[in-house]
C-alpha positions in Angstrom: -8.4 32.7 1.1 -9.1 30.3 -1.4 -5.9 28.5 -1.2 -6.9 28.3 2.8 -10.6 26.9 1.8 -9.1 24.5 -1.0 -6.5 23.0 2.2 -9.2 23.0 4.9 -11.4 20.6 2.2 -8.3 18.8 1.5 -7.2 17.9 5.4 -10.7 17.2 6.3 -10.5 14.3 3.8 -6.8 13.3 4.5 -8.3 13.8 8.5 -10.9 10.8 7.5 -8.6 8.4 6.8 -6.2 9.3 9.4 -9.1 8.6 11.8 -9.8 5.1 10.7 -6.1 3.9 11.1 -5.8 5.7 13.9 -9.2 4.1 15.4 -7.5 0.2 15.3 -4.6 1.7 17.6 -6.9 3.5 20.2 -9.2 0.5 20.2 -6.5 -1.8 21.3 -4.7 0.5 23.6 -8.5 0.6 25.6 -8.9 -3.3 25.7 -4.8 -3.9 26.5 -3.4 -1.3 27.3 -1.2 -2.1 24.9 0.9 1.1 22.4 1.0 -1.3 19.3 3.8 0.4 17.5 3.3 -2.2 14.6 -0.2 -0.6 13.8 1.5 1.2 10.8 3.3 -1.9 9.9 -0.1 -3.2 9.6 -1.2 -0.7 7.4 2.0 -0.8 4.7 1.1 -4.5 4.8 -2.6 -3.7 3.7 -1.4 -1.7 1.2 0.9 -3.9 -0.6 -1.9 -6.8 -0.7 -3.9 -4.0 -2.0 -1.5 -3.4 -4.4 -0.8 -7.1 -5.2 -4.3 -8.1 -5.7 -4.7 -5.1 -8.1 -1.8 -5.3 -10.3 -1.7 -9.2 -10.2 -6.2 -9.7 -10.6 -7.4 -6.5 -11.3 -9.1 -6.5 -8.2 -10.2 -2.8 -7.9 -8.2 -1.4 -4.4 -12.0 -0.2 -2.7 -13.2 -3.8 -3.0 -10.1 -5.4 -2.3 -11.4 -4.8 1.6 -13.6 -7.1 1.7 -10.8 -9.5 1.4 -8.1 -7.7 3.2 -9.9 -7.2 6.2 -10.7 -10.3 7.7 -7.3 -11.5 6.3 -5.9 -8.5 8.7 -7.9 -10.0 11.2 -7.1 -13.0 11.5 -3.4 -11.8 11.5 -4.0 -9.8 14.8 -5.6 -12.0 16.4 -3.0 -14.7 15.8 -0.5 -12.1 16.5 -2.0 -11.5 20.1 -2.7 -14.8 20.9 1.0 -16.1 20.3 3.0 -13.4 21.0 1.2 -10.8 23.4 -1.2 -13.4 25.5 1.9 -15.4 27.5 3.6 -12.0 28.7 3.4 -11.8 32.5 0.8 -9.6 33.2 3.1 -7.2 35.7 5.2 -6.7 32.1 2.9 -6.4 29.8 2.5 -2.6 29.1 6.3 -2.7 28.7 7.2 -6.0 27.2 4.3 -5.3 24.6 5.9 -2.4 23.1 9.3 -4.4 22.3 7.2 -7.3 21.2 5.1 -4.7 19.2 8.1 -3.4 17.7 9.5 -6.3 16.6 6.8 -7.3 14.7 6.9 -4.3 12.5 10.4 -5.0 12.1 10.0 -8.4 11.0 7.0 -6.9 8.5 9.0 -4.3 7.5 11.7 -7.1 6.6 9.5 -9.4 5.0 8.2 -6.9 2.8 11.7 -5.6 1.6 12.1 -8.9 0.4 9.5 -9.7 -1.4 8.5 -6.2 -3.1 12.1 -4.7 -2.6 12.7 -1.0 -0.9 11.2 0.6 -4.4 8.4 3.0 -3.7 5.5 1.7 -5.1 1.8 3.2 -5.7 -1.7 1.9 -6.4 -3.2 3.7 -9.7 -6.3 2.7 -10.7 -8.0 4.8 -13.4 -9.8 7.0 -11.9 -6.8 8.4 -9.9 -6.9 11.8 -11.1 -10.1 12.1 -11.3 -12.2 15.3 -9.4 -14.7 17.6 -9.3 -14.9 21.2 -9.6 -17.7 22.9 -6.2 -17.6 26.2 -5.9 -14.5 26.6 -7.6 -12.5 24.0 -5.4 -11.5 20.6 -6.4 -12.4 17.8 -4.6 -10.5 14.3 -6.0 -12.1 11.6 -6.5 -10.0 9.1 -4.8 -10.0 11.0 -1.3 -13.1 11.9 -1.4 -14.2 7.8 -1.8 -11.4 7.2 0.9 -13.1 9.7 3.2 -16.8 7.8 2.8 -15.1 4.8 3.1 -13.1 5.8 6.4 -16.7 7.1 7.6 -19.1 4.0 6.7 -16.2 1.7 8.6 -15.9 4.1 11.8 -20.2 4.0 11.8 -19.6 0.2 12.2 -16.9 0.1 14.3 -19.0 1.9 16.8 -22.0 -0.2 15.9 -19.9 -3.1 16.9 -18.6 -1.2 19.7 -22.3 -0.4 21.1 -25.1 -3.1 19.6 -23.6 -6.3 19.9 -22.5 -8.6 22.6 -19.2 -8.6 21.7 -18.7 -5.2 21.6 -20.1 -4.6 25.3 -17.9 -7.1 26.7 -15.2 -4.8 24.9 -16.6 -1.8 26.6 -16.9 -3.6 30.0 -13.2 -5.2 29.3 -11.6 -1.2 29.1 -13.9 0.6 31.8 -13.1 -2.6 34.4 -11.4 -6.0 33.7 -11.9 -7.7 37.3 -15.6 -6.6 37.2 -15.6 -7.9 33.5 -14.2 -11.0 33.8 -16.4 -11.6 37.6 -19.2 -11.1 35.0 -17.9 -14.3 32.6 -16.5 -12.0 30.4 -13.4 -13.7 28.6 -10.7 -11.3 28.9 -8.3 -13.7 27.0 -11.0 -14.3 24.0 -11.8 -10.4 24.1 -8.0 -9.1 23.9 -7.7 -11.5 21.0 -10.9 -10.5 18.5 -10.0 -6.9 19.7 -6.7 -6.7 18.7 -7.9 -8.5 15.4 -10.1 -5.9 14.9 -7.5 -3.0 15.3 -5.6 -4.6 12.5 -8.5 -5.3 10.7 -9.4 -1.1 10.5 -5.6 -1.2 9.3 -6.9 -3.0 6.2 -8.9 -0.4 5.4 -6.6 2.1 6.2 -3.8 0.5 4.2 -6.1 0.8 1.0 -6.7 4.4 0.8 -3.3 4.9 2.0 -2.5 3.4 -1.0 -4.3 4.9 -3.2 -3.4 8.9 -1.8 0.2 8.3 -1.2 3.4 6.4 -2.5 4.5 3.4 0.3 7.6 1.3 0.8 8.6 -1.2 3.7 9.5 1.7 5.9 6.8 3.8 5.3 5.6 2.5 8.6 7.9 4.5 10.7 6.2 7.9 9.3 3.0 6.2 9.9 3.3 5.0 13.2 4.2 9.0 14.5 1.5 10.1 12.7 -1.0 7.4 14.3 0.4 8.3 18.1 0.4 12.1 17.7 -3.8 11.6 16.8 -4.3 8.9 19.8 -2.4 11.1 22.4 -4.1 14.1 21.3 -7.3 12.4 21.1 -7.2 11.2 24.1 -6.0 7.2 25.3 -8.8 5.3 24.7 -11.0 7.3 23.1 -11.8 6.6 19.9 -14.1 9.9 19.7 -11.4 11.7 20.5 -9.1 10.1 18.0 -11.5 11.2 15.2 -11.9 14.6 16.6 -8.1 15.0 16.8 -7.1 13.0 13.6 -9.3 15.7 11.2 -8.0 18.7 13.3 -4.7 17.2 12.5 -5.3 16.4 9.0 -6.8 19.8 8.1 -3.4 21.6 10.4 -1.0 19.6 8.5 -2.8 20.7 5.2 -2.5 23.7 5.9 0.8 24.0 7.2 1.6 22.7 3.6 0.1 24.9 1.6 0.5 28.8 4.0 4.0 27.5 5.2 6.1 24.8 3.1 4.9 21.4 2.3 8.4 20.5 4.1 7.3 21.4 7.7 3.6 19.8 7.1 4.7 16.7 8.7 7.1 17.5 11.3 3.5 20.0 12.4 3.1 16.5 14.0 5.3 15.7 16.0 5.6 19.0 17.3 1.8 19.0 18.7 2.9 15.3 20.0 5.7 17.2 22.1 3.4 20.6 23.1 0.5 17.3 24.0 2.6 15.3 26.4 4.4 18.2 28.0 1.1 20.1 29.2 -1.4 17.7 28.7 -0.3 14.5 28.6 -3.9 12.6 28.3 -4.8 14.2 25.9 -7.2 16.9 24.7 -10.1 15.0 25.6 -8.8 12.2 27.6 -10.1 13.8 31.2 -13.6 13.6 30.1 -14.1 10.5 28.1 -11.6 8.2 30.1 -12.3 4.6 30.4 -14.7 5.1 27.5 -14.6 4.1 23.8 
């Protein structure tokens, strides 16, 4: 039982950060329609600036962010804007996904070269670091990661709901004729949105980081991970993406510590292929649809 309790605590914070990488990828899928496959590209990439602005200034990886992020964002948006924006809007769904793909390719590549294919880690001093509750241990690091993962979701959805910016988001997914009748700038909206996705990869690509060892490929792993929580979650839905990236954070937890730490993450990709075959959008998909 208490190995059980110890993997449920564990998953639930693993589940956190899952959700906030995860979050970027359902938010651009509701504005474009668009499966970014290069969303865990995006987060490797996070990581190693993370990594680079630690080892090389010291800079510790939790406030790294606040540099990362809009550096992300800028990135995604510039991405969308000269790659995504002039596909013909009758190819786009399709097109996007090789365009998408060959962006984490040339990432992927990029990376190789400059850091090499040697796994690489970010260990500040406080890595091993955790408490003692009741008898189960709680690190340090994930535990931060999780808070972190929760304060940026709370303004995601802040965003999402309070400003201007945001409705036009919410108006762009639920209708985009209606929107754009309205003066709503589909073009401008697709744009910052898809900056913003990549831009919750910043974050994500720090705590990534900091709980696990990446290298240029990592983001194939990644990438499964991130569409196994949106499809489950529901497309769209980024309520549903949280829901589903804890449940499978805390599964895949304890998969790995019941079962074998091997099978923890094909568990995965084998609730992606249960998902599409029977329910294919998702577990909460028919009730939140068209809604962020």
């Amino acid at each position: 039982m208490h190995s059980l309790i110890q993997a449920i605590i564990l998953g639930i914070l693993t589940g956190g950060v899952y959700a906030l990488m995860a979050s970027g990828q359902t938010l651009i899928f509701g504005i474009m329609k668009v499966i970014n496959v290069a969303q865990g590209a995006f987060v490797v990439l996070s990581a190693y600036l993370t990594y680079s602005l630690f080892t090389l200034t010291g800079i510790d990886p939790f406030v790294s962010i606040l540099i990362t992020t809009p550096l992300m964002f800028v990135i995604g948006a510039l991405i969308q804007w000269t790659l995504l924006r002039p596909l013909r809007t009758e190819d786009a769904a399709e097109l996007s996904l090789l365009v998408t793909f060959a962006v984490a390719l040339g990432l992927e590549g990029l990376l190789a070269l400059v850091y090499n294919t040697t796994f690489r880690s970010i260990q500040p001093g406080y890595e091993n670091f955790s408490w003692t509750v009741m008898g189960f241990q709680v690190n340090m690091v994930r535990f931060f990661a999780f808070l972190l993962s929760l304060v940026m979701l709370v303004a995601l959805y802040l965003v999402l709901q309070r400003t201007k910016f945001g409705r036009a988001i919410r108006a762009t997914v639920q209708n985009p004729m209606s929107a754009q009748l309205l003066g709503v700038n589909s073009k401008r909206v697709a744009a910052f949105g898809f900056g913003l996705g990549a831009a919750t990869a910043a974050a994500g690509g720090a705590v990534f980081g900091l709980i696990s060892p990446f290298s240029p490929g990592s983001h194939y792993d990644l990438i499964g991970i991130l569409l196994t929580i949106v499809v489950l979650g529901g497309l769209g839905s980024i309520g549903g993406s949280v829901i589903a990236a804890l449940v499978m954070g805390v599964g895949s937890a304890v998969v790995a510590a019941l079962v074998s730490p091997i099978w923890s993450g094909f568990s995965f990709f084998i609730v992606l292929l249960l998902v599409l075959l029977f329910r294919p959008r998702g577990l909460f998909g028919a009730r939140v649809r068209g809604a962020l």
